[in-house]
NUDREN-245529 format. One record per residue: residue number from 1; residue in three letters; x, y, z of N, C-alpha, C in turn. Coordinates in steps of 0.1 Angstrom, whole numbers, plus 5000, padded with zeros to 4 digits. Example, Ala and Ser with C-alpha at 12.3 -4.5 7.8 and 13.67 -1.06 7.14 Angstrom:
BEGIN
<site 1, ALA, <5132, 4943, 5078>, <5123, 4955, 5078>, <5132, 4967, 5078>>
<site 2, SER, <5128, 4978, 5071>, <5137, 4989, 5071>, <5129, 5000, 5079>>
***
This chain:
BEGIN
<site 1, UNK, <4847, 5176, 5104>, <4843, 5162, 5101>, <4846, 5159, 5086>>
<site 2, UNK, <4845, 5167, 5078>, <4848, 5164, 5062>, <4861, 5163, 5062>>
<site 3, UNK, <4873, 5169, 5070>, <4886, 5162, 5068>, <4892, 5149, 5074>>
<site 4, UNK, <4885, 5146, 5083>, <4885, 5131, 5087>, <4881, 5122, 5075>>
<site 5, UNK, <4870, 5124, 5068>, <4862, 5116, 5059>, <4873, 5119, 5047>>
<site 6, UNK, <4882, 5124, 5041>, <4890, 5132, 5034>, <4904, 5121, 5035>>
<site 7, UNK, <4904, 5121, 5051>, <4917, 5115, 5057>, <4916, 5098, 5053>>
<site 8, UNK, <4904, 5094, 5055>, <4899, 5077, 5051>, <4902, 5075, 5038>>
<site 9, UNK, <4896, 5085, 5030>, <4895, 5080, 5020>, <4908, 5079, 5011>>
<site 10, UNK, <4915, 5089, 5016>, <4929, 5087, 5008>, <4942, 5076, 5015>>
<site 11, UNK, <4936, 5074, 5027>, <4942, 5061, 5029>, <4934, 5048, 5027>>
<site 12, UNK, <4925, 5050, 5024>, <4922, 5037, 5013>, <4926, 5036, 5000>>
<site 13, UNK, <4929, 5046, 4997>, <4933, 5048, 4986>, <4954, 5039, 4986>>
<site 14, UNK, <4958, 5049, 4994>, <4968, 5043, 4996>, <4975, 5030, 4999>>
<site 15, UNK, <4958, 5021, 5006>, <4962, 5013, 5009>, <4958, 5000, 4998>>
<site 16, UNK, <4953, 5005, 4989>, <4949, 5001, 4979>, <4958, 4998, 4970>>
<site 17, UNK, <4966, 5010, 4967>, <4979, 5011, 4956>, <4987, 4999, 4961>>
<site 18, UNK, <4991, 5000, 4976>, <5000, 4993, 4980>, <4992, 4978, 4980>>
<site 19, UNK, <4985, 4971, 4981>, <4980, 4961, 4977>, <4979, 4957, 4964>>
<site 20, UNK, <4979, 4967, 4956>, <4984, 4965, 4943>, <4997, 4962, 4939>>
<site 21, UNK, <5007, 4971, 4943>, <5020, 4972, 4941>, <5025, 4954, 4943>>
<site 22, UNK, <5020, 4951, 4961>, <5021, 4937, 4958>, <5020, 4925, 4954>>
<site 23, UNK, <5010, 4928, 4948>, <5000, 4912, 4943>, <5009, 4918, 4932>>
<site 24, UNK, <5012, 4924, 4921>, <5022, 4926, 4908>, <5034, 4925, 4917>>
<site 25, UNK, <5039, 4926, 4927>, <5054, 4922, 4925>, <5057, 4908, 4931>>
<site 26, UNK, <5045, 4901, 4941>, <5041, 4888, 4936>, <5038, 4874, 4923>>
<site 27, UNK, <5036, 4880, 4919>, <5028, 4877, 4908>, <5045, 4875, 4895>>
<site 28, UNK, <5050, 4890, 4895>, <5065, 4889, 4891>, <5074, 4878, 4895>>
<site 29, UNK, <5072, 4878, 4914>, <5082, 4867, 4915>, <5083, 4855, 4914>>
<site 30, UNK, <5069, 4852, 4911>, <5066, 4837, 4907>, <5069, 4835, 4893>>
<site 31, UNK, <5076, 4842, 4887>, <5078, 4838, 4874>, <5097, 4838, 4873>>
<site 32, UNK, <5099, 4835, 4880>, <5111, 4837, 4885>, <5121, 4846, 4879>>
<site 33, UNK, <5116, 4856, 4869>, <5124, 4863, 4861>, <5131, 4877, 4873>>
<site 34, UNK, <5123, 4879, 4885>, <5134, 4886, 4892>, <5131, 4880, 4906>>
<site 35, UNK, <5136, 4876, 4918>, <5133, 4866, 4927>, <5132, 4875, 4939>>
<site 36, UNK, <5138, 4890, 4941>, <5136, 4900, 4947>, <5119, 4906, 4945>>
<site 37, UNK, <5119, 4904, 4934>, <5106, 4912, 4934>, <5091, 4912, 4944>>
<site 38, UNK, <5089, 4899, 4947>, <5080, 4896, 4956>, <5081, 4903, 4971>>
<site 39, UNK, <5098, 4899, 4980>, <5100, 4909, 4983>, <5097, 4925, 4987>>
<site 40, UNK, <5101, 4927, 4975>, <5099, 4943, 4973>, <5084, 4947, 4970>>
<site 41, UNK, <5075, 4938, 4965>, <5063, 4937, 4965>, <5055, 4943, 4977>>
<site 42, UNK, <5062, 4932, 4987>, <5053, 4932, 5006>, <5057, 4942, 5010>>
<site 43, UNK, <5071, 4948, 5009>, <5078, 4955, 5016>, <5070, 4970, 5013>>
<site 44, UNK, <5070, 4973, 4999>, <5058, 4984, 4995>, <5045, 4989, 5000>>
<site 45, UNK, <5040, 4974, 4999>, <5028, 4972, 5008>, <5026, 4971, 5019>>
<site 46, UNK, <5036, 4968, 5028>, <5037, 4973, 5044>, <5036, 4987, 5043>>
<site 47, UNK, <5047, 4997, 5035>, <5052, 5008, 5040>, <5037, 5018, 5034>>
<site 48, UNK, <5030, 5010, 5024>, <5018, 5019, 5021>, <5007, 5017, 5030>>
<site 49, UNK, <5003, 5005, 5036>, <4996, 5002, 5047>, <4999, 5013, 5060>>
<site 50, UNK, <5012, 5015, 5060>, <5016, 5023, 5073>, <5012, 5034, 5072>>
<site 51, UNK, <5012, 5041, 5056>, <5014, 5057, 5053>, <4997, 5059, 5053>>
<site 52, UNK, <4988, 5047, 5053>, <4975, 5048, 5051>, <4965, 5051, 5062>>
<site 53, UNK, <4974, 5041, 5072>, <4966, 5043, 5082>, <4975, 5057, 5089>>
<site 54, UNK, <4983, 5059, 5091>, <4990, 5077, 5094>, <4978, 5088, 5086>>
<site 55, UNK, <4975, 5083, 5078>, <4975, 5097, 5074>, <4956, 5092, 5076>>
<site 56, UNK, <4950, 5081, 5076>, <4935, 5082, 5086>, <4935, 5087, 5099>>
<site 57, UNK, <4947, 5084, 5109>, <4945, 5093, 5120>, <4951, 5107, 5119>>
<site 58, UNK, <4954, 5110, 5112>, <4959, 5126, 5112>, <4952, 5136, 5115>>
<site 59, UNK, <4954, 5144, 5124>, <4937, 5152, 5125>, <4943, 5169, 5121>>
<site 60, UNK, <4933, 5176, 5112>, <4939, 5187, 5110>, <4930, 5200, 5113>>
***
């Protein structure tokens, strides 16, 4: 049971970072100094949402 609870919490974590990563590469692209960035923002943020929830079902 404590590696399940282990497994959550570092994909909250993950999925955290990646919510961060976006809203700053959001945030960048609105200032139009790089117009990709917003982009690469969500696209982070998908791939961290994905790795978040992977690694909450992971059973070990």
């Amino acid at each position: 049971m404590k590696s399940s609870v282990t497994n959550v919490l570092i994909a909250l974590g993950i999925i955290a970072i990646g919510i961060g990563i976006a809203a700053a590469g959001i945030y960048i692209g609105e200032t139009d100094d790089a117009p990709g960035a917003a982009l690469i923002g969500i696209l982070l943020m998908v791939g961290a949402v994905t790795l978040g929830v992977r690694t909450a079902r992971r059973k070990t």
